[in-house]
C-alpha positions in Angstrom: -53.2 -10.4 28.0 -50.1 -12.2 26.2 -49.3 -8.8 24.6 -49.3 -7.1 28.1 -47.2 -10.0 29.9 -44.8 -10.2 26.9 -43.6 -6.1 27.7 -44.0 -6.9 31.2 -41.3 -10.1 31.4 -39.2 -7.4 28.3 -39.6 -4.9 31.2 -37.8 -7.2 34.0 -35.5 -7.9 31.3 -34.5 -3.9 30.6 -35.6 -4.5 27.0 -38.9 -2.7 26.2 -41.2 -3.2 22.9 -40.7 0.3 22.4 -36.8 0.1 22.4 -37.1 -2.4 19.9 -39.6 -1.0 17.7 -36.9 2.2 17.5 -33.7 0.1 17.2 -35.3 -1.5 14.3 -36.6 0.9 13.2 -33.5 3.0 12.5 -31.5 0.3 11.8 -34.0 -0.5 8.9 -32.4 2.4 7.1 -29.2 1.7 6.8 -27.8 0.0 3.7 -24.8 -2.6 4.1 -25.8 -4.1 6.9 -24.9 -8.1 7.3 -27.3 -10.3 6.7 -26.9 -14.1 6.4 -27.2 -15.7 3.2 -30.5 -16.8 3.6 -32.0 -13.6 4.6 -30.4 -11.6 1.3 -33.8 -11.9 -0.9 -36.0 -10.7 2.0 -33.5 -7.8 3.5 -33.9 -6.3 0.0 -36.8 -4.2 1.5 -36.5 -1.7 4.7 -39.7 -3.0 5.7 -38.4 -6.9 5.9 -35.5 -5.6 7.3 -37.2 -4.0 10.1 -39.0 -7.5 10.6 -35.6 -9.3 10.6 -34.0 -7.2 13.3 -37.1 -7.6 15.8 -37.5 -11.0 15.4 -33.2 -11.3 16.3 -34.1 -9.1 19.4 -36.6 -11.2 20.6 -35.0 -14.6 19.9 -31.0 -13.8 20.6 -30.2 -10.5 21.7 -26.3 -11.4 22.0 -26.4 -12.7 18.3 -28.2 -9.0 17.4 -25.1 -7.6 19.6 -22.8 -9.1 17.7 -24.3 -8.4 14.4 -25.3 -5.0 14.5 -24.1 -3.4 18.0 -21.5 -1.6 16.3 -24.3 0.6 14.8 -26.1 1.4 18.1 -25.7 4.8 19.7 -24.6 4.9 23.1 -27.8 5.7 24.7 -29.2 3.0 22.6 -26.6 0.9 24.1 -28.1 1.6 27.2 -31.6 0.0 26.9 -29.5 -3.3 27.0 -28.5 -2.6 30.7 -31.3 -4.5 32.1 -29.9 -7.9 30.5 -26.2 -7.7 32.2 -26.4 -10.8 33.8 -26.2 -12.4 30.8 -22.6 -12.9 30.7 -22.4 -13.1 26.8 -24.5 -10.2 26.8 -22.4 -8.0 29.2 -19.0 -9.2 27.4 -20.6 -7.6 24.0 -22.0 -4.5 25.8 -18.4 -3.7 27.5 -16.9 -4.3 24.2 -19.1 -2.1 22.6 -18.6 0.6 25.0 -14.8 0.4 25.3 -15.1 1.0 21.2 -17.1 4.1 21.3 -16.0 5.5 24.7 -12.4 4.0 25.4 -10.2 4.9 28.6 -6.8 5.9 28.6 -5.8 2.4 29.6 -8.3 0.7 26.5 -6.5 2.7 24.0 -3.1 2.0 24.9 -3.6 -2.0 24.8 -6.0 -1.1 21.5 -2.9 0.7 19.8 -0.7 -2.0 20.9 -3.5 -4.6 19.6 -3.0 -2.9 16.5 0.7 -2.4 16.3 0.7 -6.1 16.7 -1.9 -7.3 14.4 -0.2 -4.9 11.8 3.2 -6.9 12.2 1.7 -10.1 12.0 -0.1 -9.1 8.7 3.4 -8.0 7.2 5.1 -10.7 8.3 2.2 -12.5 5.9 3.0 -10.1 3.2 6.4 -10.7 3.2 6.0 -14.7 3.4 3.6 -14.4 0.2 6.4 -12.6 -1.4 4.0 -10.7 -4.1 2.8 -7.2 -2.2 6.6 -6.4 -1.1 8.1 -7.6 -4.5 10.0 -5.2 -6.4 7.5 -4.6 -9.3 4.0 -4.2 -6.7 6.3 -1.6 -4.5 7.1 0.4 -7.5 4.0 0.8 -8.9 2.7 2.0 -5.3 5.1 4.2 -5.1 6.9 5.1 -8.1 9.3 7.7 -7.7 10.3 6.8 -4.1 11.6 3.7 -5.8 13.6 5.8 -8.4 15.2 7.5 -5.6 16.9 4.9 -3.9 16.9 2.2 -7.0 15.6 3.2 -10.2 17.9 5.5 -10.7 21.1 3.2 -10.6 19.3 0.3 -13.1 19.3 0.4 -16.6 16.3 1.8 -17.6 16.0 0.0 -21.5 15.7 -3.6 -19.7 12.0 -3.1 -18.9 10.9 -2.4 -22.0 12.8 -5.5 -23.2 10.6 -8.9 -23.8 10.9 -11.0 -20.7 11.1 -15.3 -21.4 8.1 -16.7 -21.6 6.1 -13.8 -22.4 3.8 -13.0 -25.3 4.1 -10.0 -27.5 0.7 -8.6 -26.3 2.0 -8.8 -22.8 5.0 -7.1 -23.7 2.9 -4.0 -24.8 0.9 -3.5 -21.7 4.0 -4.1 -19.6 5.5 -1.6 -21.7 2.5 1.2 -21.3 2.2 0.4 -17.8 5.9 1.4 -17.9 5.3 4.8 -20.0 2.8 5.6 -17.0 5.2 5.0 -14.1 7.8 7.0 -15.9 5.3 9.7 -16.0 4.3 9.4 -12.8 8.2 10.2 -11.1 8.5 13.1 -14.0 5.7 14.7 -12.7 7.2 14.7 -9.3 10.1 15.7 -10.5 8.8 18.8 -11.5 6.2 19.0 -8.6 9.8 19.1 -6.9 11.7 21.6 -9.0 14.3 19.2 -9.9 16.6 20.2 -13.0 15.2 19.5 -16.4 18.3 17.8 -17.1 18.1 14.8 -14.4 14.0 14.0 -14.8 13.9 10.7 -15.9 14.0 9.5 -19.5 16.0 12.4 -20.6 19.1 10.1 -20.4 18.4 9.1 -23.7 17.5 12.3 -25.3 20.8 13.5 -23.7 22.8 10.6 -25.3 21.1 10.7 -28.5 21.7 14.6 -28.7 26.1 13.9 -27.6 25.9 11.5 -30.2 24.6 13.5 -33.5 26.9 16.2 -32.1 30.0 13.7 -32.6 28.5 12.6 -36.2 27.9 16.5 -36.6 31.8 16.9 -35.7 33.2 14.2 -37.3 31.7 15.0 -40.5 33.1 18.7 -40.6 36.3 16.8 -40.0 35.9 14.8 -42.8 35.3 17.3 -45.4 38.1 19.7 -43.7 40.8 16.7 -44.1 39.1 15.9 -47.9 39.8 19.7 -49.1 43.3 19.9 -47.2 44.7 16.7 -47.6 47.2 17.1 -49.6 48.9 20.9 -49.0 48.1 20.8 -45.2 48.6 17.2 -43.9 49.8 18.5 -40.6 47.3 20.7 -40.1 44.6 18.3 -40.3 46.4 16.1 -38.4 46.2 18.7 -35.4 42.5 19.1 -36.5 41.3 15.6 -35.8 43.6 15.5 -32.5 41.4 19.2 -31.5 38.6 17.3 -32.8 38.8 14.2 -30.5 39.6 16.6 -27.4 36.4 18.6 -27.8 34.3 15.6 -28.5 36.0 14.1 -25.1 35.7 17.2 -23.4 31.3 17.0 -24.8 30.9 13.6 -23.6 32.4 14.4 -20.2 29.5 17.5 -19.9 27.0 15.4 -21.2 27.7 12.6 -18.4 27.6 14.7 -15.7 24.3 16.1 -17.1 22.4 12.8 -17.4 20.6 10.8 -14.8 22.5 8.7 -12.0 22.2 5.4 -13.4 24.7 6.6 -16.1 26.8 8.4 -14.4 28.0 6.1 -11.6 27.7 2.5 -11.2 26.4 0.7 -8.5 28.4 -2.5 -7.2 25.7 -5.5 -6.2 26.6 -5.1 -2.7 25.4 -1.5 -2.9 22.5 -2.2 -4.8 21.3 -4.5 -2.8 21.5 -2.1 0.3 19.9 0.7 -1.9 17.0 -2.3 -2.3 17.2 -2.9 1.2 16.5 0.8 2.2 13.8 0.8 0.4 12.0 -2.4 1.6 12.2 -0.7 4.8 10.7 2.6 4.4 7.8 0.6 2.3 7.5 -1.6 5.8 7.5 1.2 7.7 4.7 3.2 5.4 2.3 0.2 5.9 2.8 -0.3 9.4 2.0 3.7 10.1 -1.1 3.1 8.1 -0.1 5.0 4.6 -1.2 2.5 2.4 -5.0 2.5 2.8 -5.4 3.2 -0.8 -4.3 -0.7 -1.3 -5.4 -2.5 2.1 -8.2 -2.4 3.8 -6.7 -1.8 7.5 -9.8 -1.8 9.5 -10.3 -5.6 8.7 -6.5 -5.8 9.6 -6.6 -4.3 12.5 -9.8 -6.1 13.6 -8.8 -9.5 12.5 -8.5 -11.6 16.0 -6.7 -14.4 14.2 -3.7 -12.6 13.7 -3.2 -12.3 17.0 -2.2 -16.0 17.0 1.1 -15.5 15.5 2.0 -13.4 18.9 0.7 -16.4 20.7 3.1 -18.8 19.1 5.9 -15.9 18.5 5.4 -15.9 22.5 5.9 -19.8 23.2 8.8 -20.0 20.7 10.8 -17.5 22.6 9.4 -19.1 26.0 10.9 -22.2 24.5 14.3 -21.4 23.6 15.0 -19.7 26.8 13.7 -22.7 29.0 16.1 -24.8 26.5 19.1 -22.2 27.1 18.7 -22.0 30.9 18.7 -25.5 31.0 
C-alpha cells in the first residue's frame, strides 16, 4: 500500500519510480561524476552509486539537477516536466535545455557571455603578471616570439647565470633553452627558411668569418716574413689587399647571419616589437587557441567573472554621472 501511494503522489509529481530507476541507472555508469566529500568511499562502487542518485531524486530533485542534469538526455530531461512549478526546478530545466538545444537568441547572449567572461579572465592574467610575462609566452609559443623579438636580442644572455641563482638552476634553464631553440629551428625548416638565417647559426657563422681572418692573416704573415726585406712595398700592398678582402668577408657574413646581428633595435622599437607581440598572445587566448594551457570550459562557465562587468559597468555609470554633473 505505501509502495503504491509513493508512485502514485511520484505520478502527480511527473517523476515516476521507473524514470528514476533508469536515470540512476545509467548514470551509475559513468565515471567522474561529482560526488561530495563524504560520499567518495561509498561512490567507489556503480552499485552505491546507483543508491546515491535515487536517494538525491527522492529527497532534492533541484540539488540532483544541479549536480548531474548536465548528463541527462533530453528526453530524460523530459520526465522532469511534471515538477515545473517548482520554480527552482523549472529555472534548472530551462537552463538545461537552453545548453543542449539553444535558440538563435541564447547563443548570441552565450557567445557574448563568453567573450566577456574571457576578458575578465585576461584582465586577471595580466594583473598576476606571470602567464603574459615574457619567459611563459615564449615557451608557449616559441618561434612566434623569435619573430617579432627574439630575433633582435642577444641570444648569449640566456645562457648567462642570472643573480641569485644556483648553478644547478642555471643548467636546466640552459636545456630548457637548447629545447626552445630547437623548437623555432624546426619551424624554420617546416617553413623553408634559408639555412643561413635558422637560429643559432649566428655563431657558427661568426666563428667560421673569424678562423677565415686568422686563416688570412697568417698567410699574410709568413708572405711579409719571406719578402720583407727585397719586396717591402709589395707587402705593404698585400696587407692593404688583405684588410679589403677581410672587410669585404665580414660585410657577406653580416648580411648572412640572423637579424639580431645585423641591425639594431632602439628601446623604443623594441618595446613596440614586445608590444606586438603581447597582443597577438591576447588575441590567441581570447579566440580560444590556448587550450593546451587553460582549461576554458571552467572559464567560460565561471559566473564570478561576470562581476568585473558588473563593477566595469557602475564605474563608467559613475564617471559619466560625475561629468554631466
Amino acid at each position: 500500500m505505501a509502495e503504491a501511494a509513493e508512485m502514485s503522489a511520484d505520478s502527480q509529481r511527473g517523476l515516476t519510480n521507473e524514470a528514476k530507476e533508469s536515470i540512476a541507472e545509467r548514470l551509475s555508469s559513468l565515471e567522474n561524476l561529482y560526488f561530495p566529500r563524504a560520499l567518495h568511499s561509498s561512490a567507489e562502487d556503480p552499485s552505491q552509486r546507483k543508491f546515491i542518485f535515487l536517494d538525491l531524486l527522492s529527497r532534492d530533485v533541484a540539488v540532483f539537477l544541479e549536480r548531474y542534469g548536465s548528463q541527462l538526455t533530453a528526453q530524460e530531461l523530459q520526465e522532469f516536466d511534471g515538477l515545473k512549478d517548482d520554480y527552482e526546478i523549472n529555472w534548472h530545466l530551462d537552463h538545461l535545455r537552453s545548453i543542449k538545444s539553444p535558440t538563435s537568441a541564447e547563443l548570441r547572449s552565450r557567445s557574448i557571455t563568453v567573450k566577456n567572461r574571457r576578458r575578465a579572465y585576461l584582465s586577471k592574467l595580466v594583473n598576476d603578471g606571470q602567464y603574459f610575462s615574457e619567459d611563459a609566452m615564449r615557451e608557449r609559443e616559441p618561434y612566434l616570439h623569435h619573430e617579432y623579438v627574439g630575433k633582435f636580442q642577444d641570444p648569449g644572455s640566456r645562457g648567462m647565470a642570472r643573480p641569485g641563482e644556483r648553478w644547478s638552476e642555471t643548467l636546466i634553464r640552459r636545456c630548457e633553452e637548447a629545447f626552445l631553440v630547437s623548437e623555432v629551428r624546426r619551424e624554420q625548416q617546416r617553413l623553408g627558411i634559408a639555412e643561413r638565417d635558422w637560429v643559432g647559426n649566428e655563431r657558427q657563422q661568426q666563428e667560421h668569418m673569424e678562423e677565415e681572418e686568422e686563416e688570412e692573416e697568417n698567410e699574410e704573415d709568413d708572405d711579409e716574413e719571406e719578402e720583407e726585406d727585397e719586396h717591402k712595398d709589395i707587402g705593404a700592398r698585400k696587407v692593404e689587399h688583405g684588410m679589403k678582402v677581410n672587410e669585404a668577408s665580414r660585410s657577406n657574413s653580416t648580411s648572412g647571419m640572423n637579424e639580431s646581428a645585423a641591425s639594431a633595435l632602439s628601446d623604443v622599437e623594441m618595446q613596440d616589437q614586445m608590444d606586438q607581440f603581447v597582443y597577438i598572445m591576447q588575441q590567441k587566448f581570447l579566440m580560444g587557441e590556448d587550450h593546451q594551457h587553460l582549461d576554458y570550459a571552467k572559464i567560460d562557465e565561471d559566473e564570478t567573472l561576470d562581476d568585473h562587468w558588473l563593477q566595469e559597468a557602475s564605474h563608467d555609470a559613475e564617471e559619466k554621472y560625475f561629468a554631466e554633473d
